[in-house]
N, C-alpha and C positions, 0 to 999 in steps of 0.2 A: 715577585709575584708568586714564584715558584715556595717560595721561603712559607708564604703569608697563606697557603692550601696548603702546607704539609702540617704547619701550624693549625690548623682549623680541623683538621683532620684528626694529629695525635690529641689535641682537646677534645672535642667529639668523642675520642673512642675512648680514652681516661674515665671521662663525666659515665659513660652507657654502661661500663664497666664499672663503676663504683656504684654508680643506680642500681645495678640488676646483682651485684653483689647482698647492698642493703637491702632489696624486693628478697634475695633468698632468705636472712638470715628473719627479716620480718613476718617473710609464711611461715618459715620454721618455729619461732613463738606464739605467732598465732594460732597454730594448729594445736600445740601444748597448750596455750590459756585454753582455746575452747573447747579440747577434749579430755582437760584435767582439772580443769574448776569445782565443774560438780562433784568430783570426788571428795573436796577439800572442806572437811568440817573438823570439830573439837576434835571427834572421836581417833579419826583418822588422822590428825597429829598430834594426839597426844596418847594416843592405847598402844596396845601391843601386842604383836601380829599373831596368827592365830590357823589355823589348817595350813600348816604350811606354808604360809606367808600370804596367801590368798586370800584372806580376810583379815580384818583388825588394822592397827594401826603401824607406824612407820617413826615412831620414836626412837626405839634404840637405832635406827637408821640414821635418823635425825644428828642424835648425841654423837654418835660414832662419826659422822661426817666433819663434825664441828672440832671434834677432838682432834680428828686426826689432821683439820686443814691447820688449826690453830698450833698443833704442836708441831707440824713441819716447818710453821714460817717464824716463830719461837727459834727453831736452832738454825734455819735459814738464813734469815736475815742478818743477826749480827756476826756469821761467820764470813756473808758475802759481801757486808757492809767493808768489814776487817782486809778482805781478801782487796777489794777495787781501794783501800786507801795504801795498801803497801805497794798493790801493782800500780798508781799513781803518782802519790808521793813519796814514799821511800825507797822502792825499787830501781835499779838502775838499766835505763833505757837502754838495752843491747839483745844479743840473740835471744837469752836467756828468756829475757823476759815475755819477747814476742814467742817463744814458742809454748809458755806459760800460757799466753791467752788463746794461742790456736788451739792446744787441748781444749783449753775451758769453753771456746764454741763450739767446738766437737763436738765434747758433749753436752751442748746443750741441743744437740741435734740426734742424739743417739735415742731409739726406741724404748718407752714406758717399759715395757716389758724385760728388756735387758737392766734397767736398775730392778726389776720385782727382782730378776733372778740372783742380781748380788743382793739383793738386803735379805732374798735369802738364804744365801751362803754365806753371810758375815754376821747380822744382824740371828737370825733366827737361830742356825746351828753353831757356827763358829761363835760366838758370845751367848747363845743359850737363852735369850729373852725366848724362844719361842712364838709361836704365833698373838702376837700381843699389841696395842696402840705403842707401846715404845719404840718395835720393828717397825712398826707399817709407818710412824711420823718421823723416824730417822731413814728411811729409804725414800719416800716423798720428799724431805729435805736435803738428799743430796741430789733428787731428781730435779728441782728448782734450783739447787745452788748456781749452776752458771748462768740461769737467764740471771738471777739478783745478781750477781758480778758484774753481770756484761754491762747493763742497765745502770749501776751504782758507776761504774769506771765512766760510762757517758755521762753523768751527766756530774762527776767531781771533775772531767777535765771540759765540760764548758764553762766553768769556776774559770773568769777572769784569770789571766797571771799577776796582775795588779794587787788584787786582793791581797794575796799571797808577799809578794813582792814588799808593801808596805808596811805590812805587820813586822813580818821581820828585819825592815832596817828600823824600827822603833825596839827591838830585843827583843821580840817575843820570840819563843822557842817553835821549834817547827809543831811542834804537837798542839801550842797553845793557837798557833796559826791555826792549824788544821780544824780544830774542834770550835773554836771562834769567828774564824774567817771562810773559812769554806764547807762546812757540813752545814750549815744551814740553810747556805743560798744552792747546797747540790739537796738537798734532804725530797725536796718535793720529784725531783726526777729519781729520785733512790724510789721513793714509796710506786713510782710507775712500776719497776721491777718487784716490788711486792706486789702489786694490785696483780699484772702476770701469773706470777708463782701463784698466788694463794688461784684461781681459776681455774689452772692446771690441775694444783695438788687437790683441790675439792671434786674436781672432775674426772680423776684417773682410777682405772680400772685392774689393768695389769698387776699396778704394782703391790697393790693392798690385797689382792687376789693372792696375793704368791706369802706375805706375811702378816695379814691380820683377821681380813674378812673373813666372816661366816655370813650362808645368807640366810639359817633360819635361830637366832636368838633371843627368843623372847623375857630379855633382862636388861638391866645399865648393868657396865664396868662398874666394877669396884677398886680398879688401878691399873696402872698402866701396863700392867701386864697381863689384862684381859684380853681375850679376841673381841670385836665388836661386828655388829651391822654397818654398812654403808652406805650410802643411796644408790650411787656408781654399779655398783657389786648386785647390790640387790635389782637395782633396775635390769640390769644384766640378763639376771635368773629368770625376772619376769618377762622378759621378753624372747629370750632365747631355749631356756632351759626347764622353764616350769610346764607338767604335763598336761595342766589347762590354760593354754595360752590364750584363748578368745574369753574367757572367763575373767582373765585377770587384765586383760585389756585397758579396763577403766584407770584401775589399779598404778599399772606401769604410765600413762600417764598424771594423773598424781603424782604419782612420784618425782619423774621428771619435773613438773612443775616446780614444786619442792625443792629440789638441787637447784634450778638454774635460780628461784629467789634468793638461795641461801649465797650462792655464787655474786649473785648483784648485790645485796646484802654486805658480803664482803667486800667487795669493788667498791660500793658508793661509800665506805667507810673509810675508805685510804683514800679516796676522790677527795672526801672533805676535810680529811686533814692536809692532803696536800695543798687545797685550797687555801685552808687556814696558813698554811704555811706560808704559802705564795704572797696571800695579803699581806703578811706579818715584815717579809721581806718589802715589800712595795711600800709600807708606812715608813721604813725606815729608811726610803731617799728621798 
């Protein structure tokens, strides 16, 4: 009986706790849709910003956002993809290798701002890119590197051992195993670790602060060694830093708006490939 109330109990408080979790994150969007809608017309996502960012549009914020989420998970991905199949399949399970992965969730817990400050000690000055989209998408991408590891390693080892096991007493070589038999049925829990990364790297402030951003440039890149606009960056300034902050109020959210579509935008696009992926797998048992 005692069992059967402690049970009632920790359910009870799970469910109140996951409700009032979703009740925050739900005012928290609906307060952005309702107080950044009206901001949102052609002008304003497609011009270019104007007194200081206080006027005009959020394009180059726009591009610069896109640039930079897309070129982090560009060198991202297939280094973390690469990383979780050696620490997987090739590596050999002893100390070595466990203390491989406790770095790697270390830092995937280490502060945005501590990778700004290496990619701008490495990236900026020590390699000379300068404050550029090259800097600012190769510090984002080693910023996301160990969630994609961590995420890629789970879910190549809920890959059956069977899988694996039978390929190879038929001769297939481990490699032909691996890229045959188990990346496809791990591929849909890989893309969960990108959906992650790309959220973070579109959403982060620090690090693009320290190697790429500016917050008033009213132009596109012309190569990767440009500085860019950011949404992140720019919302930043609007809200914090700009000398009329009840002026631009409307402003800062739009913008937000802005980001977090651009954010779901990329989420619901690795949703649906996972999806596809998923099905693709389930036709073929």
């Amino acid at each position: 009986m005692k069992r059967d109330y402690a049970e009632i109990f920790f359910n009870s408080l799970a469910r109140l706790v996951t409700y009032s979790i979703t009740a925050v994150i739900a005012y928290i969007i609906f307060d952005i849709v309702r107080n950044g809608i009206g901001v949102i017309s052609w002008e304003f996502l497609s011009g270019f910003p104007s007194n200081g960012g206080a006027k005009g549009g959020i394009l180059p914020a726009i591009v610069g956002t896109v640039y930079l989420s897309l070129g982090a998970i560009i060198v991202a991905l297939p280094l973390g993809v690469a990383s979780a199949i050696y620490l997987t399949e090739y590596g050999k399970q002893g100390k070595f290798n466990e203390m491989i992965r406790l770095a790697i969730v270390t830092l995937a817990g280490v502060p945005s701002i501590v990778f700004g400050l290496f990619g701008l000690g490495l990236f900026v000055l020590f390699f000379d890119f300068g404050s550029s989209i090259l800097a600012g998408s190769l510090t984002l991408a080693l910023m996301i590197l160990p969630t994609i590891i961590v995420t890629s390693e789970e879910a190549l080892r809920a890959v059956p051992r069977s899988y694996r096991e039978g390929s190879l007493a038929l001769g297939a070589t481990q490699w032909t195993t691996i890229r045959t038999n188990v990346l496809p049925y791990a591929l849909p829990g890989m893309l969960t670790g990108s959906i992650l990364g790309i959220g973070r790297a579109a959403g982060e402030t620090a690090p693009i602060l320290l190697t790429v951003a500016a917050f008033f440039l009213p132009r596109l890149p012309d190569s990767v060694f440009d500085q860019v606009m950011a949404l992140p960056y720019h919302l930043y300034i609007l809200a914090t830093q700009h000398p009329e902050i009840e002026l631009v109020r409307p402003m800062q959210y739009g913008t937000a708006l802005v980001l977090l579509v651009i954010v779901l935008a990329f989420n619901l696009g690795a949703i649906v490939l996972r999806s596809r992926f998923q099905r693709k797998i389930k036709s073929q048992h």
